[in-house]
C-alpha positions as CSV (number, residue, x, y, z in Angstrom):
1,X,-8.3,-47.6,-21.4
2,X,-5.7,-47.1,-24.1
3,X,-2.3,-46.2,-24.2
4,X,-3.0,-42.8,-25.4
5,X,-6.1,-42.3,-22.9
6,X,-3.6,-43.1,-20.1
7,X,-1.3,-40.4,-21.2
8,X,-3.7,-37.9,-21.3
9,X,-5.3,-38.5,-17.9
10,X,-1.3,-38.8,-16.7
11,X,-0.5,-35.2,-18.5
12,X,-4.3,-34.1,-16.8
13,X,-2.9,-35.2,-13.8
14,X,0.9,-33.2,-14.2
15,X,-1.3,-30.0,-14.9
16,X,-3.3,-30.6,-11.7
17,X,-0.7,-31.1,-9.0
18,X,3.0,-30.0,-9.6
19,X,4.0,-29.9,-5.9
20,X,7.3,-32.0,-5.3
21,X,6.4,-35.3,-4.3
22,X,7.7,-36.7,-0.7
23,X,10.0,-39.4,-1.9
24,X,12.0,-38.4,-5.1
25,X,11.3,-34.5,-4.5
26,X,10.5,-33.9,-7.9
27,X,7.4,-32.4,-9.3
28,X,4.9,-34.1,-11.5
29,X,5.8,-31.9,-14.4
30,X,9.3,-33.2,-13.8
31,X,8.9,-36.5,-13.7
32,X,6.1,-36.3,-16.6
33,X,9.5,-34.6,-18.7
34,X,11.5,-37.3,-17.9
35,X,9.5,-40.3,-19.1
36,X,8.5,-38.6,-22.3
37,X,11.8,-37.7,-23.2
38,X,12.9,-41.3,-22.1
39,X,10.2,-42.6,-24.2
40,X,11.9,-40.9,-27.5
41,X,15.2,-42.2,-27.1
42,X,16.9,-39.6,-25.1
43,X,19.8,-40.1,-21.9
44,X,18.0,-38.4,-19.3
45,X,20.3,-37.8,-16.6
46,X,23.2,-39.8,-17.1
47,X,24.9,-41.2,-14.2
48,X,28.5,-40.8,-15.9
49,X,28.3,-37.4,-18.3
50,X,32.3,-37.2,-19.2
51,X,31.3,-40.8,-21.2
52,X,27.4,-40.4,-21.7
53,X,26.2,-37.1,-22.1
54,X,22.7,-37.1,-22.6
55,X,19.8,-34.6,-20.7
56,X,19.5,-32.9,-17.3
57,X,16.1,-32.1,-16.2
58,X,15.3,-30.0,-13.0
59,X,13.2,-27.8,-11.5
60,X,13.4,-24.1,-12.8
61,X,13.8,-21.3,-10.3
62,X,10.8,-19.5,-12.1
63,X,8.2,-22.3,-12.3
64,X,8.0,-25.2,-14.7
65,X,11.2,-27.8,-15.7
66,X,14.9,-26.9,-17.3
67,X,16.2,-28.7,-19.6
68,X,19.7,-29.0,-20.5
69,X,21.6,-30.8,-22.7
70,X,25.2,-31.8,-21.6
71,X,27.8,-33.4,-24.0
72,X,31.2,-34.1,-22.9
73,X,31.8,-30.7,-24.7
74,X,30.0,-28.6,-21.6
75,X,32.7,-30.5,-19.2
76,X,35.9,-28.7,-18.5
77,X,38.3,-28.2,-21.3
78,X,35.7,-28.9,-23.6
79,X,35.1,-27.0,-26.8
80,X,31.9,-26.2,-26.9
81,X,31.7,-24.4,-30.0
82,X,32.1,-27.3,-32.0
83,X,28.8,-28.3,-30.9
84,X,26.7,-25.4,-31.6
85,X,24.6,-27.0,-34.7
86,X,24.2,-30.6,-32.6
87,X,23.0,-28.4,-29.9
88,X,20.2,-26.8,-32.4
89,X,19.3,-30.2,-33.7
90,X,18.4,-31.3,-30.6
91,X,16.5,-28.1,-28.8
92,X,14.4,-28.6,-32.1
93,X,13.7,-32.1,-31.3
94,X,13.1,-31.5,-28.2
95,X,10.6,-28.5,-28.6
96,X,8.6,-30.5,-31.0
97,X,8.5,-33.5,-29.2
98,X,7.3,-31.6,-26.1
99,X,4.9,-29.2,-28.0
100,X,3.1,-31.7,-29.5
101,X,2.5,-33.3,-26.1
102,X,1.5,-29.6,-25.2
103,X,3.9,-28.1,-23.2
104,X,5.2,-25.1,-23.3
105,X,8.5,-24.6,-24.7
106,X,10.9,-21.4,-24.0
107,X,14.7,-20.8,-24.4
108,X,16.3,-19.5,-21.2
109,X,18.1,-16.0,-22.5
110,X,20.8,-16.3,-20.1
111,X,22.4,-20.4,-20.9
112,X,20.1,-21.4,-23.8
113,X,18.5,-24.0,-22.2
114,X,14.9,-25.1,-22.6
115,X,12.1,-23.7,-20.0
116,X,9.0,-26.1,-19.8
117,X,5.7,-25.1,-18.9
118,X,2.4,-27.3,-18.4
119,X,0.9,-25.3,-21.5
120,X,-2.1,-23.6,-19.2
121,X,-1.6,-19.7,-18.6
């Protein structure tokens, strides 16, 4: 089996069963988020954000994974605003990167972050 076939029975697999598993309590949509985004060269979850930043990844109230990005601008007396076009550069990296692997991709109106689905309505 390739590389490539053992993604796509691994995404088969995330669209199959998305219950949280027993011993991290994270679903396999979750996890499935977190090692492709690992695999392109992103922080995921940083242990220390005021020195890392990098992404937060979690289960969305509504169904399917949030995505957030945190820079040491989101922390408190941070200026945020002076981050607004990083911000876009990444949420477009990260929506392609995610779409091609055929997720769904949504903004969240309320904070901006990114809603992922499985891709199958």
């Amino acid at each position: 089996m390739t590389l490539r076939e053992a993604d796509q029975t691994s995404d088969r697999a995330t669209t199959r069963h998305d219950g949280p598993d027993d011993t991290t309590g994270q679903t396999a949509l979750e996890r499935r988020v977190r090692v492709i985004l690992g695999q392109a060269g992103f922080v995921v979850d940083p242990a220390d954000l005021a020195v890392d930043g990098g992404l937060q990844v979690h289960r969305a109230a509504g169904g399917g994974v949030l995505v957030s990005w945190i820079s040491t601008a989101n922390l408190p007396n941070g200026d945020i605003t002076r981050y607004a076009g990083i911000r876009e550069a990444i949420h477009l990296a990260l929506t392609t990167i995610l779409r091609r692997r055929g997720f769904t991709v949504a903004a969240d109106p309320d904070t901006g972050d990114l809603i992922i689905g499985t891709g199958e309505g």
